[in-house]
N, C-alpha and C positions, 0 to 999 in steps of 0.2 A: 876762327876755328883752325886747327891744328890737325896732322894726318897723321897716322903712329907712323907712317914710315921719318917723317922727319924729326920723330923722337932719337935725339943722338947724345955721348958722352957730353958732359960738363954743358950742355944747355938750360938756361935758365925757364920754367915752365911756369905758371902759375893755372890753377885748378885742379892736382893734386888734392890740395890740401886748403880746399877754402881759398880765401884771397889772398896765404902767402905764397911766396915764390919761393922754387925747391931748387936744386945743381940735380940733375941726372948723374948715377955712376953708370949705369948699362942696361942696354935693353936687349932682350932675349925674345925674339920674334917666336912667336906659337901661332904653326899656321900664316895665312894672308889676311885676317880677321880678327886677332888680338895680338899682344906682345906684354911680358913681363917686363915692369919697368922697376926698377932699385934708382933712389936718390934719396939724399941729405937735407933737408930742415933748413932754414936761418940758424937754427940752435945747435946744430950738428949732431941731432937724434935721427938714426937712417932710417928709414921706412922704404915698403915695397906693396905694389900695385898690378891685377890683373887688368890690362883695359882693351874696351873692345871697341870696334865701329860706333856704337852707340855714346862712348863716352867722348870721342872728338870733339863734339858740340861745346862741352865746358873747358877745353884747353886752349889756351895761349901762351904764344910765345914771350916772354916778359923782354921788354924794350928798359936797357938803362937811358934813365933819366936825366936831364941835368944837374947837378947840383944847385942850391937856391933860383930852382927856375919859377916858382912860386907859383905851382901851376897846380898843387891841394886844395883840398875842400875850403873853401872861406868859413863857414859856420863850423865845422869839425874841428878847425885850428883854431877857432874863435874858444868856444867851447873849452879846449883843453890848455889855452891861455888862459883864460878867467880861473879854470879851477888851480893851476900851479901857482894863479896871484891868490888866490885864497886862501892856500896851503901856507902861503909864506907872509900870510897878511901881518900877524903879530909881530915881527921885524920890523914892519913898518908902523902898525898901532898897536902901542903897549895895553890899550886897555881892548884888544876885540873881543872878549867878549861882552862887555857893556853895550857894543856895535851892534852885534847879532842877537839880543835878550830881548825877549819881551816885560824889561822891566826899566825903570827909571828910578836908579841908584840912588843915595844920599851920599854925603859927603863922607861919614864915618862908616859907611859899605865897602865905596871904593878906598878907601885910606887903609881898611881891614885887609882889602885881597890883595892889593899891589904894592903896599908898604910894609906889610906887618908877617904877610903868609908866603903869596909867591918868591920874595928873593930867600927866603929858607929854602936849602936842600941837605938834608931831607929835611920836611916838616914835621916837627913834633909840638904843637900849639895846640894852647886850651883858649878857646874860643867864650869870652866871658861874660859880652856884653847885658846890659840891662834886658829884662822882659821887652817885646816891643821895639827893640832894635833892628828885628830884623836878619837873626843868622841863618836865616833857611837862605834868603834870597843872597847872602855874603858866601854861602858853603856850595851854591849852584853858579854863581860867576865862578869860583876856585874848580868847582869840576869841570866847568866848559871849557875856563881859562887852560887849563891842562889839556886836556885832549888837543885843543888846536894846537897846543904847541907840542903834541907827542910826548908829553912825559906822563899820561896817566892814559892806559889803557883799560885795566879791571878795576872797579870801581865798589864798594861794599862800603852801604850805610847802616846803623847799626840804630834803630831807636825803639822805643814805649809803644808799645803793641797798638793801642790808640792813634798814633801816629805817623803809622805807614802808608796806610793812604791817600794821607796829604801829602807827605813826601813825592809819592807817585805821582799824583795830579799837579803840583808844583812845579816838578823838573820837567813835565811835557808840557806845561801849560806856558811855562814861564822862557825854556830853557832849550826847550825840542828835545829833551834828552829823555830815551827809554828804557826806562827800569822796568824791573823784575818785581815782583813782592814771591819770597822764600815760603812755603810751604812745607809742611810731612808728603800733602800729596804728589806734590812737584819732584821731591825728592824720593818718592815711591814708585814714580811711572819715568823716572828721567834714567835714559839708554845706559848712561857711565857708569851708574851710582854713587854720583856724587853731584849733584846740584851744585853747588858751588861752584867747581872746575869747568860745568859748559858755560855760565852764564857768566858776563866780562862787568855787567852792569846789573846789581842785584839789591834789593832791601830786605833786610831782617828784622825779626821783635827780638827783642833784648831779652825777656825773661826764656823763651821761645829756644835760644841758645843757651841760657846761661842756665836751664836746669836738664840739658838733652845731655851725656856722655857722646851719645851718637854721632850728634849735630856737631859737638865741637871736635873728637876726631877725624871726620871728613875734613873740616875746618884747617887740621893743622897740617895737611895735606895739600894745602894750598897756597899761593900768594898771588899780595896784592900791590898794588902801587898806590890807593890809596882809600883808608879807612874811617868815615866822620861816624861818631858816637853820638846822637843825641841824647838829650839829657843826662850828660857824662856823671855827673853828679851821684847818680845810682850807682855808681860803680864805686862803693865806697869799700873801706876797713876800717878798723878800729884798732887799738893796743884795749888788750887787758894784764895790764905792770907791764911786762917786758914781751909781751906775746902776740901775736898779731893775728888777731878773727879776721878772717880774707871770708867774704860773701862766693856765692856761686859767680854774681856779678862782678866782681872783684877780679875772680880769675879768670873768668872770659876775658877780662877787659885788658892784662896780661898776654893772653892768647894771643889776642886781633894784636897788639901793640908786637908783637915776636913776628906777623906773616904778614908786615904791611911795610913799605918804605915810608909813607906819607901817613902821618896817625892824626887827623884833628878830632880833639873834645868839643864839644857843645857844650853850656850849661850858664844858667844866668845866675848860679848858687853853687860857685866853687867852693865855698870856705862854711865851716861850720862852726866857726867860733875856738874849733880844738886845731891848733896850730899841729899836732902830731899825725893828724887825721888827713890835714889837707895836705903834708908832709908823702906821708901815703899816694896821696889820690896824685902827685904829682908821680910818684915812682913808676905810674903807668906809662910815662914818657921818658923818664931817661931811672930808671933802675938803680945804674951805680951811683948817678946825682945827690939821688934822694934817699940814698942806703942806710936802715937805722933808725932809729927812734929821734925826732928831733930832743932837743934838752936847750932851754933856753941860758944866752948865754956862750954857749958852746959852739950853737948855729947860726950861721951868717947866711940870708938866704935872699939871694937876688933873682928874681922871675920874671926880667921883665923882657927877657929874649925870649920867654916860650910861653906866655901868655896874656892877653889883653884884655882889660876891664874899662869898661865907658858907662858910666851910671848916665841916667835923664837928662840929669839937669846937662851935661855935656853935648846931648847932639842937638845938631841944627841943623836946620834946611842951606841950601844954598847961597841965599840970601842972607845969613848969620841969623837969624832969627830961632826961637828953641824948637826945636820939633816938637815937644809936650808942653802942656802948661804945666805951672808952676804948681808943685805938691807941698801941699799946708795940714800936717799932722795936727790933730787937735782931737781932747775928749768931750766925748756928746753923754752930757749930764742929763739923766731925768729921774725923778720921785716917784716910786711906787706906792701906790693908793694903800689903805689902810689893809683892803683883804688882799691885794694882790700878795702884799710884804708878807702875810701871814700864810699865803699859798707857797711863796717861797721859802719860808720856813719850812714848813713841812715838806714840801719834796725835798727839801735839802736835805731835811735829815734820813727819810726814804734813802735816797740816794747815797749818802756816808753809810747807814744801817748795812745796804745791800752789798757796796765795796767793802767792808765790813767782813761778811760772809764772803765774799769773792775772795778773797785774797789765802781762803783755806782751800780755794780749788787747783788741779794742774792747770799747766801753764797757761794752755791753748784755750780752755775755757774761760780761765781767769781772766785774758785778754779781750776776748770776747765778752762777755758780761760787764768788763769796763767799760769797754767800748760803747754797747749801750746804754747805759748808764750816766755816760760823757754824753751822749746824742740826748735823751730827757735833759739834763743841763742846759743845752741848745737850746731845745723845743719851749724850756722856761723863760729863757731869757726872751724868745720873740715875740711872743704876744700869750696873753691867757687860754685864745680860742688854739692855739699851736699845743701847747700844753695838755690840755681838755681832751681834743683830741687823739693824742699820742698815750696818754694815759687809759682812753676807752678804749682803744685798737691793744694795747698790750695787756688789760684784764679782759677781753676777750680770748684773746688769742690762748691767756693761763689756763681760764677757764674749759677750753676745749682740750687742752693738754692733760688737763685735771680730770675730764672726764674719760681721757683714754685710759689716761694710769689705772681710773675704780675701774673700769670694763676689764684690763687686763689682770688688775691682780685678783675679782671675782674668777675670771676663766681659773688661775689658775688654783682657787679655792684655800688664798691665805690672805682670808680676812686679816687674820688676829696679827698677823705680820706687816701692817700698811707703814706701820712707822719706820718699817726697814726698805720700801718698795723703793728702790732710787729710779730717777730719771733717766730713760734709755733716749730719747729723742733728741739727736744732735742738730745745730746746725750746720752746714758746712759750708765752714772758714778757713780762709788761709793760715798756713804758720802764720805770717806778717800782716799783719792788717796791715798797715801803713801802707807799704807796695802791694798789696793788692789794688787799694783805692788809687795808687797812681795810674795802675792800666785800665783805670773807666771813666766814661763820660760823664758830664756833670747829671745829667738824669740818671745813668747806671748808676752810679753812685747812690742819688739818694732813695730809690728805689732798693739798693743793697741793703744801705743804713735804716730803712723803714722796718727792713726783714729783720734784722739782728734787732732794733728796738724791742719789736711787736713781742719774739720770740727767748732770746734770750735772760734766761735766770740765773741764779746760786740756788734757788730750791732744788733739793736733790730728793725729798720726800712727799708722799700724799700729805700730810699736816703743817710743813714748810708750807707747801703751795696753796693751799688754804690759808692761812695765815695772811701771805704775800697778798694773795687778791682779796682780801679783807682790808689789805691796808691803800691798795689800789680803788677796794669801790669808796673811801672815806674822802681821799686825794682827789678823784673822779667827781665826789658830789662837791666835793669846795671849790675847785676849776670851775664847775657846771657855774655855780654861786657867783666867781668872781664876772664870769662871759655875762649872765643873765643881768647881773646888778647894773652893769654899763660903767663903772666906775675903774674901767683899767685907763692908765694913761696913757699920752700919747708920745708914742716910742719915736727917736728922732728921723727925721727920714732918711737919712745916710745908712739907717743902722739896716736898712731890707735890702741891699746892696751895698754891703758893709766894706769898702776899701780897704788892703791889706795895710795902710797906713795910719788907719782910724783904730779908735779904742772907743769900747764903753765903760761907764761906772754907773752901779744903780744907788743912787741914795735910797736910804732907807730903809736897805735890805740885808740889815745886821740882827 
């Protein structure tokens, strides 16, 4: 304990200020029972203090110490050794975070991050591998790989609305690392207004961005160190002659490539067959590389600094053995019975009849009514009772739309008019089928596709649609016919879990 009289110039005190120790400039005695004391910090910010009798208790005089008398905390210094060996671990092991992951890598994992990504800077790599290889657990070593070594701080994933959540439980589960998932509401109740700029470690939907104006002005108010796309793929364009149709997706994916130093694509489907497309999809990584319409011939084009492809047959376990078994494409032949052939007939021609009529409708319906149309297709090829049924659920469904149309155009008392009544009941579908069905789950999906079967037509009239479901109850009784007779064959078993490798051919069915 310490007595303010022996508070004096340049005396070192400690209890001020917590457990640093201050320099005294001057004390100004008030009275014989406190004194106004002025002193300086370790950091040399001055500060000043009224202190009374009462405050004696918490002062002392501060004693210099030896130099290395090694007379500190054991566990304290312990402690802040382990963490500065930690800090500088990667100097010593190239691969820490393989170290620290709750994963156990393959050999074309680790070959991906410390061969092919990390010694890029910046990085601009399209990450290519086969389905099943494994890029979530390749792109979560590259984010942890970063951080320990200080070159990635904010961090923005970018992927298929489906696949955020996995993302999220992946990098904590796998990696310890805590992501965000990007919201409107986040972005409505967040202090800055701008979501993006508090959070250092964030996941976004792809579609979620690429059609908000909003979301991506915040967006370009930002940067990042580094930026992975899954399913980069969706991020495509196209040329029509000399012109370039850039998607919503397209130019988000421009955006993030402009506010990021480190840009990785994902995708196990770079290439589309159209060398000018994939031409494109590369310009989202280097611009003036890929400036132009390719023209063969003309272009000479080496990719093998900024992207990596490993098909199956290439990885192995550690032990040189394949990681997948061996893929043996082959078609699965079978003969359709005498009525099934003749059920396929007729819906077939159902089906051309009604594309037929599709194809004088706009665009968006036109689409949609293929769409269905292509799912009866399906429902034919897998078995009779698939057919049967898809065919009664969609002359039901006519039938009740049939019966709104008579109620509505009695209300409004033009009988003699019914030939002119068109169809007010839409579906609602996306401009793009396609990308719609990529942001759902395999039961969202078929659950969608059920809906547009059931529902979707080209009848635009009460006598159309009479018509239509006259040629549905004939289809409906011959399905019935083919299921009851027992006489369908038997479909191959590959084909109920049909490998994207497999084909069928139905003999028969000409």
């Amino acid at each position: 304990m310490l007595k303010l009289e022996d508070l004096k110039k340049d005396a070192q005190i400690r209890g001020l200020e917590g457990n640093k120790i201050v320099r005294i400039v001057s004390v100004e005695p008030v009275g014989d029972d406190a004194a106004n004391v002025f002193y300086v910090d370790p950091d040399g910010k001055p500060g000043t203090q009224m202190l009374f009798r009462s405050d004696e208790s918490r002062l002392e005089l501060a004693e210099a110490g030896r130099p290395w008398a090694f007379d500190a905390p054991g566990e304290e210094f312990k402690l802040c050794l382990e963490a500065y060996r930690i800090n500088l671990a990667h100097l010593f092991d190239p691969m820490m975070a393989v170290h620290t992951s709750n994963v156990e890598p393959l050999p074309h994992q680790i070959s991906a991050v410390y061969e092919a990504m990390l010694p890029r800077q910046p990085l601009r790599f399209v990450l290519a591998d086969d389905p099943g290889a494994g890029k979530t657990i390749m792109a979560g070593l590259l984010i942890r790989e970063l951080l320990m070594r200080a070159d990635a701080k904010r961090i923005l994933i970018v992927s298929p609305g489906s696949l955020t959540e996995q993302w999220q439980d992946e990098l904590l589960e796998k990696f310890g690392l805590q992501f965000e998932i990007f919201s409107r509401e986040k972005q409505e109740q967040c202090a800055s207004g701008n979501y993006f700029e508090e959070q250092n470690q964030l996941i976004a939907r792809l579609d979620q961005l690429s059609r908000n104006d909003d979301f991506q002005e915040k967006l370009k108010n930002t940067d990042w160190d580094l930026i992975v796309v899954d399913e980069a793929h969706k991020m495509s364009a196209h040329y029509f002659g000399n012109k370039v149709n850039e998607t919503g997706r397209f130019k988000l994916g421009k955006l993030l490539g402009s506010i990021t130093r480190h840009f990785l694509l994902m995708t196990a489907t770079p290439h589309n067959a159209k060398e000018e497309d994939f031409q494109l999809f590369l310009s989202l990584l280097d611009g003036d590389r890929f400036y132009g319409k390719f023209r063969e011939g003309a272009h000479k084009v080496d990719i093998s600094d900024m992207m990596r492809r490993m098909v199956k047959e290439e990885l192995l376990k550690f032990n040189g053995t394949p990681l997948f078994p061996e893929r043996r494409a082959y078609t699965a032949n079978y003969e359709l019975s005498a009525l099934e052939a003749a059920l396929y007939a007729e819906v077939t021609d159902y089906v051309r009849n009604e594309m037929n009529r599709a194809d004088n409708l706009d665009g968006k319906r036109k689409g949609t009514v293929g769409f269905a149309l292509t799912q009866l297709q399906r429902r034919l090829a897998s078995s009779p009772e698939a057919i049967y049924q898809s065919l009664k659920r969609r002359r039901k469904r006519l039938e009740n739309r049939l019966s709104e149309m008579k109620l509505v155009a009695r209300g409004h008392g033009v009988a003699e008019t019914l030939g002119e009544y068109a169809v007010k009941k839409q579906i609602d579908i996306p401009e793009n089928i396609d990308e719609a069905a990529d942001e759902l789950t395999g039961e969202e999906y078929e659950a969608w596709a059920e809906q547009v079967v059931d529902q979707a037509t080209a009848s635009e009239t009460i006598p159309e649609l009479e018509a239509e479901i006259e040629s549905l109850k004939a289809l409906e009784a011959k399905a019935r016919t083919v299921v009851e007779s027992g006489q369908a064959c038997l479909r191959p078993r590959s084909y109920w879990g049909l490998p994207a490798f497999a084909s069928l051919s139905m003999a028969g069915s000409e």
